[in-house]
C-alpha positions in Angstrom: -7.9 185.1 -138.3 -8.4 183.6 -141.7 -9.2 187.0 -143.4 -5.4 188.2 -142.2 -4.3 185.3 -142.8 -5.3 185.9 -146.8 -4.4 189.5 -146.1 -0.9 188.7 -145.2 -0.4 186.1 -148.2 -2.0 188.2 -151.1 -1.4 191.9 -149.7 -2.4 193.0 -153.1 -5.3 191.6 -153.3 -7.1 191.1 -149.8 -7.5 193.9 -147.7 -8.9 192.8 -144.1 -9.8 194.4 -141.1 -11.0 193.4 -137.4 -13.9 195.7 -135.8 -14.2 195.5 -132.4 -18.0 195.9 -132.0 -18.3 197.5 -128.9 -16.5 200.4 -130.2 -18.3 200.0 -133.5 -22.2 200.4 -132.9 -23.0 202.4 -136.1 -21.0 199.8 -138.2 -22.4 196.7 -136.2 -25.9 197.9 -136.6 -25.2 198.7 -140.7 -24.1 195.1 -141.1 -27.3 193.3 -138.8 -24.3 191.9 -136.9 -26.3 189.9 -133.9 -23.3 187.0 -133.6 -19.8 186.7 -133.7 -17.9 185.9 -135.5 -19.7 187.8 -138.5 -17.6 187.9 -141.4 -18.6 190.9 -144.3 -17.1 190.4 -147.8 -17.0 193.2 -150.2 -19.3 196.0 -148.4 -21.9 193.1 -147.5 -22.4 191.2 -151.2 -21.7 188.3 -149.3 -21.9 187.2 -145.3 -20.4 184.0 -143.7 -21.8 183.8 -140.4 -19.9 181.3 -137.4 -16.4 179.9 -137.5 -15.3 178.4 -140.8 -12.3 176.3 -141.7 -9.8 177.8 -144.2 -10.6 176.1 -147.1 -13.9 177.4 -146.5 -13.4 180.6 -145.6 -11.4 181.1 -149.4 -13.5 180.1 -151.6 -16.9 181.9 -150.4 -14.1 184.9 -150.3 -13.4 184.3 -154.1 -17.0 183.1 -155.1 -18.9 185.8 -152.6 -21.2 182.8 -152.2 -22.1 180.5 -149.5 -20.0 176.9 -149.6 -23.3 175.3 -149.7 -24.8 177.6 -153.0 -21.7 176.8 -154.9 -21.5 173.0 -154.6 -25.8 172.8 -155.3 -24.8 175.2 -158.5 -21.9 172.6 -159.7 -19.9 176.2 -159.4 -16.6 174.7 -158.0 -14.4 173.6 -160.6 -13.6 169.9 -160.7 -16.3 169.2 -158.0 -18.5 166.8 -158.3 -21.3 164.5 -155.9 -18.9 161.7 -156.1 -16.3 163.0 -154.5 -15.7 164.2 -150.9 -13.8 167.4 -149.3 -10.5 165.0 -148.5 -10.2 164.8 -152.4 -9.0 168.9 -152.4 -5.9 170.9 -151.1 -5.3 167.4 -149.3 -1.8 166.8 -147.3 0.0 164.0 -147.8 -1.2 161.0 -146.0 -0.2 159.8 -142.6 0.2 156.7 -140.6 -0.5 156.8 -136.5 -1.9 154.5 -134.2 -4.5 156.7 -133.2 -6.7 159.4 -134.4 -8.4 161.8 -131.8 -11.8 163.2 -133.1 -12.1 166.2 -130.7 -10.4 168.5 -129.6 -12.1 169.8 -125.9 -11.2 168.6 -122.6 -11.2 164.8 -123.5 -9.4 164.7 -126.7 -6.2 166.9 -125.7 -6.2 164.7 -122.3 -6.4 161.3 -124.6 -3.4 163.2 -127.1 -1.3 163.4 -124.0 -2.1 159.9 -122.0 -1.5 158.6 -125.7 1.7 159.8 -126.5 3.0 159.2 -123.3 2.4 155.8 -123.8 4.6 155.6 -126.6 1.5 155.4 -129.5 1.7 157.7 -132.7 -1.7 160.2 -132.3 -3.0 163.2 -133.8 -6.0 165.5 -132.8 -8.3 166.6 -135.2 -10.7 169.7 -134.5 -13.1 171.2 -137.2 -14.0 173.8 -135.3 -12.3 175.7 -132.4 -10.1 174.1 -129.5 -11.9 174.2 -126.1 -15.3 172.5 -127.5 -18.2 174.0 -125.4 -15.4 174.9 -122.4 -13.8 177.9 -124.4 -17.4 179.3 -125.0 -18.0 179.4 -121.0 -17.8 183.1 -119.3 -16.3 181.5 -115.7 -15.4 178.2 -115.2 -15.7 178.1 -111.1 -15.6 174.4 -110.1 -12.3 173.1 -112.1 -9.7 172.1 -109.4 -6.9 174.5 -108.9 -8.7 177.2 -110.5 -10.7 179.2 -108.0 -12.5 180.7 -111.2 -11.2 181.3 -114.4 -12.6 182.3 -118.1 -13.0 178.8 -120.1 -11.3 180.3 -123.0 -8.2 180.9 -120.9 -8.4 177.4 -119.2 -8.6 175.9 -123.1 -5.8 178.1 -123.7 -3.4 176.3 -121.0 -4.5 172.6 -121.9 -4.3 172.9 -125.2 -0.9 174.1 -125.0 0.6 171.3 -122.9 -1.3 168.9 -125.2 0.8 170.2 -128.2 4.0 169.3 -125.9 3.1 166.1 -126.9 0.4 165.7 -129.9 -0.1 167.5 -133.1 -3.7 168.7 -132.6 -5.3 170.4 -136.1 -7.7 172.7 -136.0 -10.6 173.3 -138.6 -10.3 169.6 -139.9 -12.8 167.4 -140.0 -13.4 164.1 -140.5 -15.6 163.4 -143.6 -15.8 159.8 -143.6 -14.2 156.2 -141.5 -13.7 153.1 -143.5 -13.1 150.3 -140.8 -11.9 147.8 -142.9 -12.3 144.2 -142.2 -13.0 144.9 -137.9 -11.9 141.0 -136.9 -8.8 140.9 -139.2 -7.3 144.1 -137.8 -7.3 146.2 -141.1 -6.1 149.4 -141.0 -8.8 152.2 -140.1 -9.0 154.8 -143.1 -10.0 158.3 -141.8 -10.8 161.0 -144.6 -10.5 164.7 -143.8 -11.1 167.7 -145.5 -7.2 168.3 -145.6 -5.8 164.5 -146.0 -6.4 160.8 -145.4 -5.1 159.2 -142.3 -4.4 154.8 -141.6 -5.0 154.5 -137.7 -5.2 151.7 -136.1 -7.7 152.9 -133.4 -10.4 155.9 -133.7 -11.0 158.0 -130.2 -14.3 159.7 -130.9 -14.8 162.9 -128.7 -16.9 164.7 -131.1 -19.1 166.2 -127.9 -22.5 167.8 -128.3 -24.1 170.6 -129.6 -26.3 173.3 -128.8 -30.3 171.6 -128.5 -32.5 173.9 -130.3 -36.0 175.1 -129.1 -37.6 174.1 -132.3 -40.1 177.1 -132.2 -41.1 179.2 -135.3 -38.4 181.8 -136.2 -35.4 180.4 -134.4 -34.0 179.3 -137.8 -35.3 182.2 -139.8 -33.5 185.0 -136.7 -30.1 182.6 -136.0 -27.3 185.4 -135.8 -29.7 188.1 -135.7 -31.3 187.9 -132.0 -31.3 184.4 -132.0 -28.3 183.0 -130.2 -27.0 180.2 -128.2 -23.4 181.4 -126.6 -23.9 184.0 -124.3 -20.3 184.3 -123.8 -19.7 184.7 -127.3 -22.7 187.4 -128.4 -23.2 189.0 -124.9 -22.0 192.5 -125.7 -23.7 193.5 -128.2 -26.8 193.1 -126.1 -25.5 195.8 -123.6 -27.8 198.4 -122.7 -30.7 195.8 -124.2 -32.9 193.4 -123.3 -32.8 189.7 -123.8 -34.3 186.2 -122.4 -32.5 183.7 -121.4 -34.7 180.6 -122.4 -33.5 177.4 -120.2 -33.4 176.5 -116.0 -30.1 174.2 -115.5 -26.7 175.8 -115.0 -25.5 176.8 -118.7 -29.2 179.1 -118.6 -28.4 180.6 -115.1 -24.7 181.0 -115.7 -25.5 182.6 -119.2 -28.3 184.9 -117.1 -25.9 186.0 -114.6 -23.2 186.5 -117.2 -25.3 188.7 -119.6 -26.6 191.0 -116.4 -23.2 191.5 -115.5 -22.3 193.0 -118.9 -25.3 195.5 -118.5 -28.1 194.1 -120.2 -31.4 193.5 -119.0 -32.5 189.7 -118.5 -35.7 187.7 -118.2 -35.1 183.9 -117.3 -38.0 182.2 -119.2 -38.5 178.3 -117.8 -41.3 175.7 -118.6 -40.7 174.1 -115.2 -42.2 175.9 -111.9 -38.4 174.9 -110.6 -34.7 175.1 -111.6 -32.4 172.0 -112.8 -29.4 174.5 -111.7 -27.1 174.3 -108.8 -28.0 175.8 -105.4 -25.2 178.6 -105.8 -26.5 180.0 -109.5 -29.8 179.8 -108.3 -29.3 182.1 -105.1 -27.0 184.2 -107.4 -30.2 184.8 -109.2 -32.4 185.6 -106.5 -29.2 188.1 -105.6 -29.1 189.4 -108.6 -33.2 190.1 -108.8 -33.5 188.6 -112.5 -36.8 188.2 -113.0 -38.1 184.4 -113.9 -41.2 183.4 -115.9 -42.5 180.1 -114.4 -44.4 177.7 -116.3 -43.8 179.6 -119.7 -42.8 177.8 -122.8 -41.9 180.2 -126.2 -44.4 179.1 -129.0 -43.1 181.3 -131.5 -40.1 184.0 -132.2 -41.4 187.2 -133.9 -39.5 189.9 -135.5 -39.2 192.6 -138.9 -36.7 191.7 -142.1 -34.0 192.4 -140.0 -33.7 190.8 -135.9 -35.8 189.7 -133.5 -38.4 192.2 -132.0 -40.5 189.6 -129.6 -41.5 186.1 -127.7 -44.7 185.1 -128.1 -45.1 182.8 -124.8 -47.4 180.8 -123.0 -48.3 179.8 -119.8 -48.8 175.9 -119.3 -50.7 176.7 -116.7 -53.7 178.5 -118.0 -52.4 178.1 -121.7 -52.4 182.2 -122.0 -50.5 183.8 -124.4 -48.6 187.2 -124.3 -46.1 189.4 -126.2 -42.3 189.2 -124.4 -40.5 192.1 -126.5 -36.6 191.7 -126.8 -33.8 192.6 -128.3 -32.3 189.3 -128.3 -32.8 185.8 -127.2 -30.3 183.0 -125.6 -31.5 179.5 -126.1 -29.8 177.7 -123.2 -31.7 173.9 -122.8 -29.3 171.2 -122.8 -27.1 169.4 -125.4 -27.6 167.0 -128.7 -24.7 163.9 -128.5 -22.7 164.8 -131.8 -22.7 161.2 -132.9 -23.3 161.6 -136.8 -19.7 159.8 -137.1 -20.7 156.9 -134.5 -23.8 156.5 -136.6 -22.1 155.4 -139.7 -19.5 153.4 -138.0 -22.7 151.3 -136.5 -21.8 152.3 -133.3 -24.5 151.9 -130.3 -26.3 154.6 -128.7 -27.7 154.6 -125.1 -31.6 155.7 -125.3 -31.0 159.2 -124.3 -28.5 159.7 -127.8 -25.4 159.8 -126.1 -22.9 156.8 -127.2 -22.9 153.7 -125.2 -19.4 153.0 -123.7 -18.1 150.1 -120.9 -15.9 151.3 -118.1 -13.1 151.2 -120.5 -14.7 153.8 -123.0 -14.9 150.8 -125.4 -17.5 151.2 -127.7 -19.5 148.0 -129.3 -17.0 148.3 -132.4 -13.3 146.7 -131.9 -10.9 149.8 -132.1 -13.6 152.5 -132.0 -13.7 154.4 -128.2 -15.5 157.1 -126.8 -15.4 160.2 -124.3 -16.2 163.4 -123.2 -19.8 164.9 -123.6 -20.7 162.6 -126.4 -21.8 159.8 -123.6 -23.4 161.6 -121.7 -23.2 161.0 -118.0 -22.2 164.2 -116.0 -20.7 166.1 -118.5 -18.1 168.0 -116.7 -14.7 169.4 -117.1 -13.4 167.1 -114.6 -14.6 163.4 -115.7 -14.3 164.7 -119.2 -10.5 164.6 -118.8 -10.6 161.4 -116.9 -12.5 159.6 -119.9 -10.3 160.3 -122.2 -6.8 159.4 -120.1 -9.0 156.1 -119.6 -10.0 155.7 -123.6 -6.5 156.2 -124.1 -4.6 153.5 -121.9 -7.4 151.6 -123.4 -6.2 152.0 -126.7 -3.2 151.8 -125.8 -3.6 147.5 -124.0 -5.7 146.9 -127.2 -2.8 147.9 -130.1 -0.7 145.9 -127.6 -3.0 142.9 -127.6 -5.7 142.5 -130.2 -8.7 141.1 -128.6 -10.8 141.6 -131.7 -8.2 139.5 -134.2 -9.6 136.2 -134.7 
């Protein structure tokens, strides 16, 4: 989207094109293309792999280097340590009562509760709408829904929540100054497009892909190594992967990839699955094969992708060669709480923020909800912590408890 966006505004000097992959083996395999979505500037002199926010996406376009090379090089012009990604192409700055951090299930159902409460809110998303629900194949348990793709289910709540509530995509939030907490200061949230005075902060920041932390998952990300089947799937058809993980994300992701034609192998540490009863007979239907009692003690490969596992049975402790194609890392979630850290926000034990039944967090003003506190992480009581966390919001603006 960004490269026809910059296509469409500079026709002379962007050319951009979209290649469906599928369709496109000789020109996937060319480019070492093993995640979506895979971004090739100029014939390959520079690759931006994942999602990246506008601002982003132009400058490694005009530089043909990562974000990340350029700032450690001093490269961008004007840039400097001491300042922060608000200070460029910022937008003017806005005053609301509340600013939504998150944009999944719990956010766009606080944006709505919000406005319709009569408070001023916005929704800001650095990434994609949907959060972890728009990467799901089949969402099956969602009332109303007998099954439908989470992408499409996004799709439908994220458009009534713009009924109500600006919601911004690829912004995030670089920094929070709280202000004096007991006086009732205006909160000062920095972006990487603008500067916003709230007086309350919902965080539903969510969580993120755990990582196996073998040797070589870092070294092959994006080129075997991959952690949304939904996303990557396809271009495994025909091959042959592992699905590393036993609770419901591994199993769906299992099923999902065997359905698309590609030959799966569940690897799990366990000698039983976390998983739901249905996934797991689906499974057993579906005659995936399951190595019990095997962990992956490292991820082996040639300069380009992934070639093979090298697992081991807790058992007896014996080692063997797994080869792949491919590899989908599926074991649980990290709370995304790098904001609620430097806001001194408290954590439960497990990482997840702590929140009473209110979705109050320990700091006056600042909430909580969704997947980033953990609990049972659903669709369902997603969307009912954040219409709580906003009526919260909502009885606190109207009568400061924190003001001395």
């Amino acid at each position: 989207m960004n490269a026809i966006k910059c296509a469409i505004a500079k026709p002379g000097l962007v050319k951009a094109e979209c290649i469906e992959m599928n369709e496109n083996p000789e020109i996937t395999e060319r480019f070492n293309v093993g995640s979506v979505p895979h971004t090739v500037f100029n014939e390959g002199a520079h690759d931006g792999l994942g999602l990246m926010p506008e601002e982003r996406f132009v400058v490694e376009m005009m530089y043909l280097k990562s974000a990340e090379d350029l700032l450690a090089d001093g490269e961008l012009p004007g840039m400097d340590d001491k300042k922060t990604s608000s200070q460029y192409g910022s937008i003017e700055p806005g005053e609301v009562d509340l600013v939504i951090v998150g944009a999944g299930p719990a956010g766009l159902t606080a944006g709505i509760y919000a406005v319709r409460a009569g408070l001023k809110a916005v929704v800001l998303e650095k990434s994609i709408v949907g959060g972890q629900v728009a990467l799901t194949p089949v969402v099956e348990n969602y009332p109303g829904f007998a099954t439908v793709p989470g992408k499409q289910l996004m799709d439908i709540m994220s458009e009534h929540a713009r009924e109500y509530v600006p919601v911004h995509e690829g912004e995030g939030v670089d920094t929070i100054d709280m202000g004096d907490i007991e006086a009732g200061e205006t909160i000062t949230v920095n972006t990487n497009r603008g500067v916003y005075s709230t007086k309350a902060i919902l965080l539903t920041t969510g969580a993120a892909y755990r990582q196996l932390g073998a040797p070589g998952e870092t070294t092959y990300f994006g080129r075997g190594i991959n952690y949304c089947a939904s996303c990557d799937g396809y271009l495994y058809k025909g091959k042959a992967v592992a699905i590393i993980g036993g609770g419901n994300t591994a199993l769906t992701d299992a099923l999902h990839l065997k359905n698309l034609g590609v030959s799966v192998t569940i690897i799990h540490r366990s000698d039983s699955f976390r998983a739901q009863k249905p996934l797991q007979d689906s499974v057993d239907h579906e005659k995936i094969p399951v190595l019990w009692n095997t962990v992956v003690e490292e991820i082996e490969g040639d300069e380009k992708r992934v070639n093979n596992l090298r697992i081991r049975n807790t058992k007896d402790d014996t080692v063997t060669d797994l080869p792949v194609d491919g590899a989908f890392v599926a074991i649980g979630q990290v709370a995304a709480t790098d904001l609620a850290k430097t806001l001194n926000v408290a954590l439960k034990d497990d990482g997840f923020i702590e929140v009473d039944a209110a979705m109050r967090t320990n700091i006056p003003r600042v909430y909580a909800a969704g997947d980033v506190i953990g609990g049972l992480q659903q669709i369902v009581t997603a969307i009912g912590e954040g219409s709580i966390a906003a009526m919260s919001a909502f009885e606190d603006i109207s009568h400061p408890y924190w003001k001395k």
